[in-house]
Every structure is written in C-alpha cells, then in structure tokens.
C-alpha positions as CSV (number, residue, x, y, z in Angstrom):
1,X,-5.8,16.5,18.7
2,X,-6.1,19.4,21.9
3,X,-10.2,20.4,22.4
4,X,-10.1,23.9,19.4
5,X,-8.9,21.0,16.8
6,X,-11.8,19.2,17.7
7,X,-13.9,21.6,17.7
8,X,-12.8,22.9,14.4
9,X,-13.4,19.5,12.6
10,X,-17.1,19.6,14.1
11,X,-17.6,23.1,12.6
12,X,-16.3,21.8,9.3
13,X,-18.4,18.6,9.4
14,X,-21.3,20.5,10.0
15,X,-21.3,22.5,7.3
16,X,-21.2,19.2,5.2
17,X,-25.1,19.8,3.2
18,X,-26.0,16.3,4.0
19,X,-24.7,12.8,5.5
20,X,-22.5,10.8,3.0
21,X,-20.7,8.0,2.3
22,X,-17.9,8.6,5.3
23,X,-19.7,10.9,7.5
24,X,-22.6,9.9,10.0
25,X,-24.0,12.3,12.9
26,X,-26.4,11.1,15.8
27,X,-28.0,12.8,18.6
28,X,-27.3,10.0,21.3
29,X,-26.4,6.3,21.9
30,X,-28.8,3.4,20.4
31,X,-26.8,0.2,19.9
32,X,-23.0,-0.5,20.3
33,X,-23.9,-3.2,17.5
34,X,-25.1,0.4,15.3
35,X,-22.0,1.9,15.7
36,X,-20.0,-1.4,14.6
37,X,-21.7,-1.5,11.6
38,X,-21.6,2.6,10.9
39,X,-17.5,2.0,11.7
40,X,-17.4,-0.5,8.8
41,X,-19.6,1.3,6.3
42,X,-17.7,5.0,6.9
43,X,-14.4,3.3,6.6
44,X,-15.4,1.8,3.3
45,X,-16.8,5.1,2.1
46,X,-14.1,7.0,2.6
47,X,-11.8,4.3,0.9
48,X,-14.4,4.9,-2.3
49,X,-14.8,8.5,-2.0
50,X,-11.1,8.8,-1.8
51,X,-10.8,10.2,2.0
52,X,-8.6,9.2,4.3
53,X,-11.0,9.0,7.6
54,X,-14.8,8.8,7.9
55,X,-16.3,9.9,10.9
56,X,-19.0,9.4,12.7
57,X,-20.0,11.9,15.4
58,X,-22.4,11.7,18.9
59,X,-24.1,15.4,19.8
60,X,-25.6,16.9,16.1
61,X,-28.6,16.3,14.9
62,X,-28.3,14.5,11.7
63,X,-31.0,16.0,9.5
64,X,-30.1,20.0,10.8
65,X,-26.9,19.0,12.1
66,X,-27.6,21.6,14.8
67,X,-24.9,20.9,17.5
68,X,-27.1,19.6,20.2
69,X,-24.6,17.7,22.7
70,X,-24.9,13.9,23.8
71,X,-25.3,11.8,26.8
72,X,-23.2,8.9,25.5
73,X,-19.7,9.1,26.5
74,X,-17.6,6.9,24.2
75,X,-14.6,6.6,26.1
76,X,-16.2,5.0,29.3
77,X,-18.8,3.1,27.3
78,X,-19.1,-0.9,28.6
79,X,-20.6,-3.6,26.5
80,X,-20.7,-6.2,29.2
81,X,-17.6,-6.0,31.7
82,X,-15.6,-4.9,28.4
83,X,-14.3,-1.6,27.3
84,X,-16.5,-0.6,24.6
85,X,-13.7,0.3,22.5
86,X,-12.1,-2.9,23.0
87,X,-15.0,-4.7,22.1
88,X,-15.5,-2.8,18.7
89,X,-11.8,-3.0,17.7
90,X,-11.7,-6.8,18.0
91,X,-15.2,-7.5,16.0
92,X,-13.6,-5.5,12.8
93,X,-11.6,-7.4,10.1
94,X,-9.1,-6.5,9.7
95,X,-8.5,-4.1,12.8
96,X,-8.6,-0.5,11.7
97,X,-6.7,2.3,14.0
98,X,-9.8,4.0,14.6
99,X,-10.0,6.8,17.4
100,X,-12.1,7.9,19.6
101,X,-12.3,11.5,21.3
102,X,-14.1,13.0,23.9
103,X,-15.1,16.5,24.5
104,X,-17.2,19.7,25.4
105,X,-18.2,22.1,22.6
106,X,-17.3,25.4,24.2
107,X,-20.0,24.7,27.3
108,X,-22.0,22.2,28.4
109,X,-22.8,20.4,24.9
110,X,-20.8,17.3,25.0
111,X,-19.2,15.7,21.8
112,X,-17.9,12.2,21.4
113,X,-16.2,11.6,18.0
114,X,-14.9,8.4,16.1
115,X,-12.3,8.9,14.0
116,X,-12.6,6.2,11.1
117,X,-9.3,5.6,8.8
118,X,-10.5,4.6,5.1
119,X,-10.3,0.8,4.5
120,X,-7.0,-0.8,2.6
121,X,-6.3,-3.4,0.8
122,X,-10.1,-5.1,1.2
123,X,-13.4,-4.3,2.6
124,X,-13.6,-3.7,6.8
125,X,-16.5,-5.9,8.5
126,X,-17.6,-5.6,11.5
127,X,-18.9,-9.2,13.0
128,X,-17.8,-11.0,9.5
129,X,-20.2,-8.3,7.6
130,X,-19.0,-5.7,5.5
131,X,-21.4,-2.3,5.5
132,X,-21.6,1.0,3.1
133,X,-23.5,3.7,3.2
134,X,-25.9,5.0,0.6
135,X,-27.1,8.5,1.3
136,X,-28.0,8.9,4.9
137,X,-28.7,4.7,5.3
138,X,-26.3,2.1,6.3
139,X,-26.2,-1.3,4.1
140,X,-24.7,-4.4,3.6
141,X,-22.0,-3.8,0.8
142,X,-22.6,-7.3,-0.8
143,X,-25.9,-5.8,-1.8
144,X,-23.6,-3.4,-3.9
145,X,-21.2,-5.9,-5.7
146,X,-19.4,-2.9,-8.0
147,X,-18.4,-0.6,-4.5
148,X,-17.6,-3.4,-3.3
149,X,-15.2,-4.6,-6.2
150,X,-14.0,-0.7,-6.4
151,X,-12.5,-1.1,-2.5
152,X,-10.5,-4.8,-3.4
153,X,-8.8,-2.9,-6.8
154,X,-7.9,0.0,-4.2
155,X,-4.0,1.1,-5.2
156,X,-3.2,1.1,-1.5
157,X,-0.3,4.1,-0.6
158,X,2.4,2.8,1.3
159,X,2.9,3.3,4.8
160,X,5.2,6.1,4.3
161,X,3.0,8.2,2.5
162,X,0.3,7.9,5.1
163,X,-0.2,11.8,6.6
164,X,-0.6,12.3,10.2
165,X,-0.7,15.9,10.8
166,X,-1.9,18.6,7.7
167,X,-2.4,22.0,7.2
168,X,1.3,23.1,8.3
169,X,3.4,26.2,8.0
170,X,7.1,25.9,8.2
171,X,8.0,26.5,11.2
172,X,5.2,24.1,12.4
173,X,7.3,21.5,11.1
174,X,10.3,22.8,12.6
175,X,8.6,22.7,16.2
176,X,7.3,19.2,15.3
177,X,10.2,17.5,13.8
178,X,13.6,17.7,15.0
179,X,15.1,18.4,12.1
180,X,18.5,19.7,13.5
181,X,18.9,15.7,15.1
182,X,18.2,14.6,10.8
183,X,21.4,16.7,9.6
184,X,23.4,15.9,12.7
185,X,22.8,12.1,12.2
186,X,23.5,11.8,8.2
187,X,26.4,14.6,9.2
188,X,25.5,16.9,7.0
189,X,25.7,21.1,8.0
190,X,22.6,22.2,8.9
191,X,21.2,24.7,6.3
192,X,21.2,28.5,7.2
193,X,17.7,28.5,5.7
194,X,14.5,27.2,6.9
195,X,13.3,26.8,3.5
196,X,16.3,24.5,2.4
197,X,15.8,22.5,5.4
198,X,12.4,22.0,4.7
199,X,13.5,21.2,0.8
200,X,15.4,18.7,2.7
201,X,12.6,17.1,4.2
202,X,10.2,17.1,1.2
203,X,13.0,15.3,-1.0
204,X,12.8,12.4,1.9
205,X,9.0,12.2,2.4
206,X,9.5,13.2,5.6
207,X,6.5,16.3,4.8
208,X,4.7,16.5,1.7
209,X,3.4,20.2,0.3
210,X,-0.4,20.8,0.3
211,X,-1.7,23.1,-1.4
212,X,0.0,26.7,0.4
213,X,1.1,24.3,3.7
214,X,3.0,21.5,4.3
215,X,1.9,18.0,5.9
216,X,4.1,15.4,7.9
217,X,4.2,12.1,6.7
218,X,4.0,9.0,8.8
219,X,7.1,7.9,8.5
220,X,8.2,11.4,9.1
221,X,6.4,11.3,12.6
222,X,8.0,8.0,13.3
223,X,11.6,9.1,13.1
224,X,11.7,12.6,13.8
225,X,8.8,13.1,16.1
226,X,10.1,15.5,19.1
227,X,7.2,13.7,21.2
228,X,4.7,11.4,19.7
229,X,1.6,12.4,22.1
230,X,1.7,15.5,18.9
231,X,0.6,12.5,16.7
232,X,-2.0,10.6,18.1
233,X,-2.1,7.5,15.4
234,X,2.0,7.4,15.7
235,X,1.8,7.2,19.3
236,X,0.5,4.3,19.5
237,X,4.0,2.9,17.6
238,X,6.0,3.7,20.8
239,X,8.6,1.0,21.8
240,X,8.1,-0.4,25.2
241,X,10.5,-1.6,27.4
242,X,9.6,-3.9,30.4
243,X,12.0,-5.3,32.9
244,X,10.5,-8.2,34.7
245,X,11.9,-10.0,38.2
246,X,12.6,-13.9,36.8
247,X,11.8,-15.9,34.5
248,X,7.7,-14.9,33.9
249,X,5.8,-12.0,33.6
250,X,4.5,-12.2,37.2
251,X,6.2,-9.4,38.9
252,X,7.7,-6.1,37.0
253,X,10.7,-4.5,38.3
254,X,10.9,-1.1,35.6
255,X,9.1,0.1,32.7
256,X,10.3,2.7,29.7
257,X,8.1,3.8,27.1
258,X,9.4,5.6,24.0
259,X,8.1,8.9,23.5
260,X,9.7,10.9,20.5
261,X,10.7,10.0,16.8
262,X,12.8,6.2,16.7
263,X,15.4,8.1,15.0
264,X,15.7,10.5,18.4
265,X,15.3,7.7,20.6
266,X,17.5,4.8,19.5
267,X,21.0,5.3,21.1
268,X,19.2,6.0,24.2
269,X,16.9,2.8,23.8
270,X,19.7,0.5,23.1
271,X,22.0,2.2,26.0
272,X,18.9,1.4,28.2
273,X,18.6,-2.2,27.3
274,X,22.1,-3.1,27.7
275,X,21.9,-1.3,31.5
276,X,19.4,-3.7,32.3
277,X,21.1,-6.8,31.2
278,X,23.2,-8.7,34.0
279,X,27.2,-9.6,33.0
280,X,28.1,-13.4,31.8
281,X,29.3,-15.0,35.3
282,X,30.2,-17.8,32.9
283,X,30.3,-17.2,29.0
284,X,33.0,-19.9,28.2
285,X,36.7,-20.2,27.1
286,X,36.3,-17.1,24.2
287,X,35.5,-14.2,26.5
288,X,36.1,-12.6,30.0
289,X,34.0,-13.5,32.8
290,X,33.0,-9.4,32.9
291,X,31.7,-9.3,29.5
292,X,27.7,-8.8,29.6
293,X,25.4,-11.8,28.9
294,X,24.8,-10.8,25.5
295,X,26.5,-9.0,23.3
296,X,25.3,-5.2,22.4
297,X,25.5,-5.3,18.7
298,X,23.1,-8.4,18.6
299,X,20.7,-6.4,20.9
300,X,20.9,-3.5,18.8
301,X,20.5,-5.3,15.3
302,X,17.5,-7.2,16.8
303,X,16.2,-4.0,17.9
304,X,16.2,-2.2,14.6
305,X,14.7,-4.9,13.1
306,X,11.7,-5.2,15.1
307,X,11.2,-1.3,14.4
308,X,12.0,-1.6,10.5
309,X,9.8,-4.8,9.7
310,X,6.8,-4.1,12.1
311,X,3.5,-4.1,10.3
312,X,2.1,-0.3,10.6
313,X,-1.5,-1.5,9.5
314,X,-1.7,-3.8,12.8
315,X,-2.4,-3.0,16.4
316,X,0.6,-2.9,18.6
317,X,3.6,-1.8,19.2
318,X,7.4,-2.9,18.9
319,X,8.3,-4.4,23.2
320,X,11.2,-5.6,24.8
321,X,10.6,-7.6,27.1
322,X,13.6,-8.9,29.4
323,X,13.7,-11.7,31.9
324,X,16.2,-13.2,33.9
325,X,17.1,-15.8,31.2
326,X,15.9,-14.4,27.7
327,X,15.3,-11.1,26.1
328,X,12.4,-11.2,24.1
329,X,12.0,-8.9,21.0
330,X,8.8,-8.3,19.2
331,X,6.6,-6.1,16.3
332,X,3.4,-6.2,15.2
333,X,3.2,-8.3,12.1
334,X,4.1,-11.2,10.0
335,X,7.4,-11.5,7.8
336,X,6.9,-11.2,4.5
337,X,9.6,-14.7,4.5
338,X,10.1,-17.6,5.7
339,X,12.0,-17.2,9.6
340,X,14.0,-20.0,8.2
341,X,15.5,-17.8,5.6
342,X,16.0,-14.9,7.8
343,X,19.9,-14.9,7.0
344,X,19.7,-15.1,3.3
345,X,16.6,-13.6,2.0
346,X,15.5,-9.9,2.3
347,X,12.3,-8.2,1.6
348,X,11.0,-5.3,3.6
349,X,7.6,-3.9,3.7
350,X,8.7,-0.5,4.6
351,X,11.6,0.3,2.2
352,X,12.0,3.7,3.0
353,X,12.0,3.2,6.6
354,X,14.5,0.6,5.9
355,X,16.6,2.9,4.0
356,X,17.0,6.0,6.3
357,X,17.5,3.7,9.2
358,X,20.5,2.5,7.5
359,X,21.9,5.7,5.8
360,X,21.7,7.3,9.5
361,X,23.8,3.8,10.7
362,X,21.2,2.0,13.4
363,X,20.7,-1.2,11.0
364,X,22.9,-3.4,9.1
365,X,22.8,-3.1,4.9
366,X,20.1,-5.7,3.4
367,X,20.2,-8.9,3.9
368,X,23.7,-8.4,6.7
369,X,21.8,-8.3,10.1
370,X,20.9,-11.7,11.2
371,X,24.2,-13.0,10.0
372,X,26.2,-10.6,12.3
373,X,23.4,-11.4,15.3
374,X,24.2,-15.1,14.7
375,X,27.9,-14.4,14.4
376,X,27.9,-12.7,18.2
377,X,26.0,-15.4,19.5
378,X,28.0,-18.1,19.0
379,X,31.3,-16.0,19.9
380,X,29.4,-15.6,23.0
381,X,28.6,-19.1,23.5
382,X,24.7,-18.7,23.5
383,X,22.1,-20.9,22.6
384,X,20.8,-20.4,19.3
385,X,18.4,-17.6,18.6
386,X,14.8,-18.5,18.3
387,X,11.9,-16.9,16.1
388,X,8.3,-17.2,17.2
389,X,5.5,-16.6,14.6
390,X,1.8,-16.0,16.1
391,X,-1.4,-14.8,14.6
392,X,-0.5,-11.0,14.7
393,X,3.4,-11.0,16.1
394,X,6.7,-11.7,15.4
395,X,9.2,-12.3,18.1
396,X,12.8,-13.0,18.4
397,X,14.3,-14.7,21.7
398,X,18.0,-14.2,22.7
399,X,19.1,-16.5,25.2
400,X,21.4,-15.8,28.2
401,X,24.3,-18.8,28.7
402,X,23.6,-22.6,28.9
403,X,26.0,-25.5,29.0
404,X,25.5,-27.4,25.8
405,X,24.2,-29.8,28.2
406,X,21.5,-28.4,30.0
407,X,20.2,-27.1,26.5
408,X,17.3,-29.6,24.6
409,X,17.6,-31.7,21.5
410,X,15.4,-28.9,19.4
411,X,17.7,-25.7,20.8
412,X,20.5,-27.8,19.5
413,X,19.4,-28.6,16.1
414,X,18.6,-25.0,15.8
415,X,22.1,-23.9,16.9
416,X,23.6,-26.5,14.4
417,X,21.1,-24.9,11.1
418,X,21.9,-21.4,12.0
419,X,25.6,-21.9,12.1
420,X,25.4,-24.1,8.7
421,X,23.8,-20.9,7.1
422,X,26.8,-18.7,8.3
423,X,28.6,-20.7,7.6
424,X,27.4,-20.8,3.8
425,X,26.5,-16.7,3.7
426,X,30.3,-16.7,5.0
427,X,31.7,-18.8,1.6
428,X,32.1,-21.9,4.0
429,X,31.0,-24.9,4.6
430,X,29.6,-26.1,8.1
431,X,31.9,-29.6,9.4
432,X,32.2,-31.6,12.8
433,X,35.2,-29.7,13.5
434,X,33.5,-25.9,12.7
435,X,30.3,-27.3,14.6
436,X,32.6,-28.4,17.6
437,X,34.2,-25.1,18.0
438,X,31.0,-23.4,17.8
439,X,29.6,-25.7,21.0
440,X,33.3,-25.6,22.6
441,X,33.0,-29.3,22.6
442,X,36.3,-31.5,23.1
443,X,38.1,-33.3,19.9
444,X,37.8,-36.4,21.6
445,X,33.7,-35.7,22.0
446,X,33.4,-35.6,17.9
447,X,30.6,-38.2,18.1
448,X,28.4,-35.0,20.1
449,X,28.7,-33.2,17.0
450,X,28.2,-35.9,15.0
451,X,24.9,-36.4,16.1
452,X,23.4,-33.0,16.5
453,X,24.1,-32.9,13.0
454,X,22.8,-35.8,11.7
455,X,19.4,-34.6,14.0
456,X,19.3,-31.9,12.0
457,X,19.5,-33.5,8.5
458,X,16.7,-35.7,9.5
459,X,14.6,-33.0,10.3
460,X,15.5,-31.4,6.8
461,X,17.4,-28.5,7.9
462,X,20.9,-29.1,6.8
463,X,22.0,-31.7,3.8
464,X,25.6,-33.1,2.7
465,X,27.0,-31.2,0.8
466,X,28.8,-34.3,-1.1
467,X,26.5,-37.1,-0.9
468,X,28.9,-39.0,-2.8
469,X,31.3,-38.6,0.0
470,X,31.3,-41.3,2.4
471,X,34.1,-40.0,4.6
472,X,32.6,-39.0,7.3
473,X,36.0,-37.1,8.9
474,X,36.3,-35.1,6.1
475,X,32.1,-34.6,5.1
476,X,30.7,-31.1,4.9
477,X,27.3,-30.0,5.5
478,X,24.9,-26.8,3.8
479,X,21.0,-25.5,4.6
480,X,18.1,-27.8,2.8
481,X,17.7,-24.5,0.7
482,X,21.2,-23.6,-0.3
C-alpha cells in the first residue's frame, strides 16, 4: 500500500464510533508483550465478526480517535537484539501474515499500523494464549468458551478465494494483471472488449465483482501479477533463486528473486536455472558427455511442484537453491501424503492453482510428475531423488552424477524403491535385470543388484511380488504399498 492508501484506511478507521472486536487505537508504545496479545485478540475478532483483517493502529487517541501521531516506530522497534517484528511473528500460533506500515499523516504526525489477517482454521495465540476483545478491553478467549467454539467451526475460504487488492475499476485490473500473457498462454484470441476479458477473468477467479468494482483474487495475484511489490501479502510468495560457490551455503556467487505473476515468470525461471547448472563431464554409457548434469524437464517438474503444493497460510517462500553437487528445491508447507507415495497418490491443497498451471502446460496432469522426474533421472544415471520433511518445509534434492560406488547403502535403497514404483505406475514389474540396467551394473555383477534389493525389502520398501517363487533368476519385486 503507497502513503494516500494508508492514509485513507486511517480516515476510515477513524470514523469507526468506537473500538471493537478487530480494531484497537493507541496513542504510543507500552509493552511489545501488549501488542502480542492485541495481535491475537484483533485476529480472532475479525475471524468472528466476519472481517478479513483487524488492525491495530499507533498515533489516535482511542477514546476521540483524534489523530494525534506517535513516537513508536514499528518498523525499527527491538525487543532485545531482535527485530520486533520477528519476535512477534514467531510467539503467534500459528504464524499469521500480519503487516506492519510506517508513515506520516500528511505532516509531522507519524502513524505506525498493523495489519492483522482474521484467524483460520483455529484460534491465534500469542505466547500459547489465545486473546479477544470485548468492547474496548482485551481478554483471554478461554474466558469466552462460545467465541471461542465460533472461531474452531469457521468454514475457512480457500486460498484462492483470499482478496488481495479491492475496490477496482476495469482497467485497474488490466494495469494490474497481465491479462494479454493469460490468452496468449491458453492460446486463445484476445477479446476486442475489455469487458469480455474481464468476464474472462471472473469465470477463473482470477477477480471477483464487489459491489460496482472488481477485486483480484489471491491466486489471481500469484499468476498474473505484472509485479508483486502491487500486492504486498503476495510478494512475499516470490521464488528465490540462489547460486552458491560449492557444496555449502558459505559463499554466494548470484541471486534472482521473482518479481511478477508465476504464470509470467516461469519459462524465464526455468531458462535461468538450467544456465546455472554445469554439463555432465561423465553421465554414463546412455548419454553424451555434453548433455547438462540434470535433465531440464526434471528441473522444471520439480519446480512447478514446489509452486503448486506450497502452503499459502505459512511463512516463506518457494527457493532454489543450487550447489556444486545438488539442487535443492523447496515450499513452505507439509504434503498432505506420505513422500513415499509421491508417485502414486495425488492430493493438492490448491486445486485451482493446480488446474491453471496445467491447462497453461508448466506441470504434468495429476498424479504424472514424479513418475517422469524419476524417469529422467535414472536415464541420466543420477542418484535417486531425495525428499526432506521439516517442521514447516518441504524439500526435494536432485543429485548431480555419482558412481554407483561412491553413493551410500541408504541412496541405494532409495534408488532401488523409486525405480520399483515406476516400474509398477509403468505396468511393470521391477527385477535384477531392470534394477541392473537402471545402475548400469555388469551381467556378471548380478549379485550387486541382488543385494540392494534385498536391503530394501528388509527395510520394508519393496516386497516379492511372488512369494511363492523361489527362483531367484526369474523373481520380481513391487512397493510395500502396491
């Protein structure tokens, strides 16, 4: 938001007749515990009062809500050695997108503004207590067992119906959105008239109509954004790109950081990924010594994935991070499935995301990604592909070339599951002699196979598939879950 939004919201807040439940004013600063606690109770207001922010704003008096400046500047604010800001964000459960904004109010009268999203899903505490306010005074919501119950049977609006940007005219949205880059990339003729284009972009959720205006969606703003620093909540979703020198993140050669709409951005992002990668010096019997180190439509299915399975709700932002003998690919969030069942299982928490990244041909159909990543690696002669669950993150590791001996027992039980399950997605059956080719290992070295895979039945990722069989030369092996 530029300074005359900002002021505008403070002149419509003001004219509120009193506090409520998702608006606070104070003159100045008193505790950075105080505004903790008024972050958790506006964000639960406004998720009862049906609001999508609360706010609470430093420079109006709160009983004439005279605009009277303030000496506490937000932004700059330290609570110890620590970012104030910081320190807030990572006391609330679960970590709300709140923003904070500082400004002047025409002259000297200084304003500093928190910009609260309402709470989904459950209750936001700050320091493992939830607050609410009633009237003008902030309480503990336990106290208030029926709000509190009220917040937890919330019907939550999916991410794609989240707005980021309101009170629009058409042509707003046509300086906003690219909307000439949406035809071009589902190749369909650009309408003559604005008003079918916009028509267009209502039928998709891209925009919304309010009222006599228009709003943009989130996921609108995601795809089609012509520069994210219009939407401040958005912009904090921009990809990042970091190049470092080796194999750690001790020195960084080159940094990129995507700033407009994913759907803008993509070719580019993948063209700029694959420029950074080094070619295969040696990649194996299968391919050319010239051919890169990892093949481009692994990178890019990876890539769309982190973008199309990242969890909106939590901090961070999709990153690529490359190294001198891995790319590592990550999102905010946890998969909604097991990593195990990556290749034959498919849910998405943001379906419509999911849907236009397909129909404009940067992702795979459902369930058809992982199997062609896996597919690619092994042509490639790679190690396998690793996934890393943490608290908050999900991250996918692509490996640049190993000998099958300089890899460890784990990377080759790995390799051995995720070629049994495509294998089996394929309408095949994994055996010593399909597991052999896929490690390039000599017919007379059988017994190497042999015993990755019987590794990786004892630690339950592949099974006979005829225990009844005892021929070991002619045995065939599936996933534990097939």
């Amino acid at each position: 938001m530029n300074t005359q939004e900002l002021i505008d919201l403070v002149n419509d807040l003001v004219k509120k007749p009193t506090e409520i439940e998702w608006l606070e004013f104070k003159h100045n600063f008193h505790s950075t515990e105080e505004i903790g606690e008024c972050i958790s109770a506006l964000s639960n207001g406004a998720c009862l009062q049906n609001e999508r922010f609360g706010y609470l704003v430093f420079g109006v008096q709160d009983k004439t809500h005279k605009i009277l400046g303030t000496t506490f500047k937000a932004k700059s604010y330290k609570k110890g050695n620590e970012d104030l800001e910081h320190w807030l964000a990572t006391r609330l459960n679960p970590r709300i997108d709140f923003t904070v904004f500082e400004f002047d109010y025409y002259t000297s009268k200084h304003i500093s503004l928190y910009i609260i999203p309402a709470a989904k899903i459950q209750p936001v505490t700050f320091l493992h207590t939830a607050y609410i306010r009633v009237g003008s005074i902030t309480r503990k919501l336990r106290d208030f067992p029926e709000k509190e119950s009220k917040i937890w049977r919330r019907n939550v609006a999916p991410f794609e119906k989240e707005i980021v940007k309101s009170n629009l005219k058409a042509s707003d949205i046509i300086k906003l959105l690219s909307t000439q880059n949406y035809f071009d990339l589902l190749k369909i003729p650009y309408p003559s008239k604005q008003e079918n284009v916009i028509e267009k972009f209502l039928s998709e959720n891209l925009i919304v109509k309010e009222k006599n205006n228009y709003a943009i969606t989130k996921i609108g703003a995601i795809l089609f954004a012509k520069s994210f620093d219009d939407f401040e909540t958005v912009k904090r979703k921009s990809i990042r790109v970091i190049v470092y020198k080796g194999k750690n993140k001790v020195e960084t050669e080159r940094e990129q950081i995507g700033g407009k709409g994913y759907a803008l951005g993509f070719e580019g992002l993948v063209d700029w990924i694959n420029s950074q990668l080094p070619a295969n010096e040696e990649i194996g019997k299968a391919l050319r010594k010239e051919t890169r180190m990892y093949p481009e439509i692994a990178i890019r299915e990876v890539v769309a994935n982190a973008l199309i399975h990242q969890d909106f709700s939590e901090k961070g932002f999709p990153m690529i991070e490359i190294f001198s003998d891995r790319i590592e690919i990550s999102n905010p969030g946890i998969p909604l499935i097991n990593p195990d069942r990556f290749i034959d299982e498919y849910i998405s928490r943001n379906e419509k995301l999911a849907d236009l990244m397909r129909r404009i041909g940067f992702c795979e159909e459902k369930g058809s990604g992982l199997d062609k990543v896996i597919f690619y690696n092994e042509l490639y002669q790679l190690p396998a592909i690793n996934v890393i669950i943490t608290e908050k993150r999900t991250k996918i590791i692509l490996y640049s070339y190993k000998k099958l001996n300089e890899t460890d027992k784990k990377d080759k039980i790995r390799a051995c599951y995720q070629h049994a399950c495509l294998k089996y997605v394929s309408n095949e059956k994994m055996t010593n002699q399909s597991l052999r080719k896929r490690f390039k290992i000599d017919d007379h070295n059988y017994s190497i196979a042999s015993r990755i895979i019987r590794d990786a039945i004892e630690v339950g990722l592949v099974k006979d598939d005829d225990p009844s069989n005892k021929s070991r030369k002619y045995a065939s092996y599936i996933p534990f879950w097939a």
